[in-house]
C-alpha positions as CSV (number, residue, x, y, z in Angstrom):
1,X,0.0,0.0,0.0
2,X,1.7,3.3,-1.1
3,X,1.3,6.0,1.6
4,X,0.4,8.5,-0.5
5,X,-2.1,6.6,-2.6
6,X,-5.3,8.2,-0.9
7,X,-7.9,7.3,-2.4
8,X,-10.9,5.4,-0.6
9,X,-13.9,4.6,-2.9
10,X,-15.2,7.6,-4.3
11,X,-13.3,9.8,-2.2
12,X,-10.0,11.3,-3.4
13,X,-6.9,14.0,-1.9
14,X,-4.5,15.3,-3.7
15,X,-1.8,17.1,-2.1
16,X,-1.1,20.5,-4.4
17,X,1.3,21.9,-2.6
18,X,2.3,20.2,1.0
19,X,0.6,22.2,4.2
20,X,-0.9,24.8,1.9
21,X,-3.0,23.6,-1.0
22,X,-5.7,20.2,-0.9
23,X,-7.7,19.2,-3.1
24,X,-10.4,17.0,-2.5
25,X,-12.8,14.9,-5.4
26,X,-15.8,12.9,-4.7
27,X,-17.1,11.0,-7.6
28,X,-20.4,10.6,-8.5
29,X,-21.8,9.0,-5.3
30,X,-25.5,8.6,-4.1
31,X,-26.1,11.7,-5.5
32,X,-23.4,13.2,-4.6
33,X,-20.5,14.8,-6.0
34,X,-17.2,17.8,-5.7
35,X,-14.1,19.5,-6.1
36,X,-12.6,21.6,-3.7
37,X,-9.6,23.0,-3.7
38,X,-8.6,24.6,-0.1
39,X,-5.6,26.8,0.1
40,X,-3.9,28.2,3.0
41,X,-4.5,31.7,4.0
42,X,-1.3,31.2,6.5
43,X,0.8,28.5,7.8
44,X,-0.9,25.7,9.6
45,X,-0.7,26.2,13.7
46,X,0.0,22.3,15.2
47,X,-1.4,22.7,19.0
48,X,0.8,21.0,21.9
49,X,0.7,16.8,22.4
50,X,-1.9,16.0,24.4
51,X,-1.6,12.8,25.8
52,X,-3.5,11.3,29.1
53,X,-2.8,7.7,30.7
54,X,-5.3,5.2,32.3
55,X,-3.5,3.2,34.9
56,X,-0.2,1.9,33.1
57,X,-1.8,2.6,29.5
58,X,-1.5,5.3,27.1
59,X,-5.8,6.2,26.6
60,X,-4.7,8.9,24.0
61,X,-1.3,10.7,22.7
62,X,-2.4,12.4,19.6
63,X,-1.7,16.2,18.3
64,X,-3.1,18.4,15.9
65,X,-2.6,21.1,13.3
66,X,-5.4,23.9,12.2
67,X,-5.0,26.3,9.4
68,X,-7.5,28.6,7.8
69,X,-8.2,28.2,4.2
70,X,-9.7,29.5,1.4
71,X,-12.2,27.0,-0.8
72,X,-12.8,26.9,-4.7
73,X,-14.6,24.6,-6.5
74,X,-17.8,23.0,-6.5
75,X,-20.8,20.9,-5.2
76,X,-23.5,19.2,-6.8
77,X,-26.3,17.7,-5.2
78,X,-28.9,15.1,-7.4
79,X,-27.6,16.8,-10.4
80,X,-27.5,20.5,-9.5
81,X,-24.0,21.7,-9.2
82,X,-23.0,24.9,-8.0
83,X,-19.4,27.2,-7.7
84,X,-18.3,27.8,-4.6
85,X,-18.8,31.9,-4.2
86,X,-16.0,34.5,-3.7
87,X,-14.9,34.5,-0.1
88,X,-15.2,30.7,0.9
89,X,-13.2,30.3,3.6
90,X,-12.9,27.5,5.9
91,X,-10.7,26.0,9.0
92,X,-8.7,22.2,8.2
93,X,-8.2,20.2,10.8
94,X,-5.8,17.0,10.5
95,X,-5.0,15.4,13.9
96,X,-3.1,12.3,14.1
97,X,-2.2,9.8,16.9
98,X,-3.9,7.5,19.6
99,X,-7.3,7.7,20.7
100,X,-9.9,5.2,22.7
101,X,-11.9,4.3,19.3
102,X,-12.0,0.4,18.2
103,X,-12.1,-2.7,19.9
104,X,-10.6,-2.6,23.8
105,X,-7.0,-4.0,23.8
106,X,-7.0,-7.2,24.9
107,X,-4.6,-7.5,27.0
108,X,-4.7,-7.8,30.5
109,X,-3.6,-4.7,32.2
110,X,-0.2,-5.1,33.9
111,X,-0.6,-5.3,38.1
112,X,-4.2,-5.5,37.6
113,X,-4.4,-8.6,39.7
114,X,-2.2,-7.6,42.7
115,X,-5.4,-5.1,42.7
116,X,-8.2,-7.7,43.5
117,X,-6.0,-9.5,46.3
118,X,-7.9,-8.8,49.9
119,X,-6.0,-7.8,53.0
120,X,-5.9,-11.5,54.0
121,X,-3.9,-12.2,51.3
122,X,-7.1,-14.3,49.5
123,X,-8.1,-13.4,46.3
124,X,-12.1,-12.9,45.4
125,X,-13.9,-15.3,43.1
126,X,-16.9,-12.8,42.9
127,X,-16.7,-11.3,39.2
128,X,-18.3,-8.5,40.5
129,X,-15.4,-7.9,42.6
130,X,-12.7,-8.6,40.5
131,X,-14.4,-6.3,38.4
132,X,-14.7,-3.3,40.5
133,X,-11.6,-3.6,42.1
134,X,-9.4,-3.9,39.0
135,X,-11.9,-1.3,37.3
136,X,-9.9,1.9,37.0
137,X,-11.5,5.5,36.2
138,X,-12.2,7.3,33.3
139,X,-10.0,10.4,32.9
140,X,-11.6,13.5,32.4
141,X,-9.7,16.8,31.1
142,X,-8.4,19.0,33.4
143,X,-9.4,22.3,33.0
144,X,-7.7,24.4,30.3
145,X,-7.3,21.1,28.0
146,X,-8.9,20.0,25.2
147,X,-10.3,16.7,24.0
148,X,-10.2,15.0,21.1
């Protein structure tokens, strides 16, 4: 698979110009259809790594860039197509990294059974409280953060 090859279905980007000029191409799809072209109107701004752990695991390292743009082109919609009007402008947003979408990993979490021992030194047979005590909480943003 070639990297640069992106393409999905109907949907295709072209990079013009890297970090400054995209154009994007749907073909013909469910009635559907366009070609933009988005151009920078300055240089993208990449906001700082965000990353946030739950227990031993990384829940999400990711960053991000945003840039404002200016958009040409046009849309068609069931047949009626129509220019894009002077003074489109627009914000792209391309953010890359991990976040807590897909299956669960698998894995067992490291030390997560040293958590369900009791203070007798017994370990609980209740799946309910294996469950709980292994359990660990979501993370919420602190304030001044932002999610994904």
């Amino acid at each position: 698979m070639e990297r640069m090859e992106l393409t999905v279905g109907p949907i295709r980007i072209e990079v013009i110009e890297p970090l400054q000029i995209l154009k994007v191409t749907l073909s013909q799809a469910e009635g559907l259809a366009c070609e933009l072209t988005f151009e920078g109107r300055a240089f993208p701004i990449e906001e700082p790594r965000f990353t946030r752990r739950n227990g031993p695991r990384m829940f999400m390292d990711y960053t991000r860039l945003t840039q404002n743009v200016r958009v040409s082109g046009w849309t068609e919609v069931d047949g009626d197509r129509r220019e894009t009007g002077a003074g489109w402008a627009g914000t792209r947003d391309r953010s890359w990294g991990i976040r807590p979408v897909g299956a669960q990993d698998p894995q067992p979490t490291p030390g997560a059974g040293l958590a369900a021992s009791s203070g007798s030194g017994r370990r609980s047979t209740s799946p309910t409280a294996a469950s709980t005590s292994t359990s660990m909480p979501t993370p919420r943003a602190s304030p001044g953060t932002r999610g994904p």
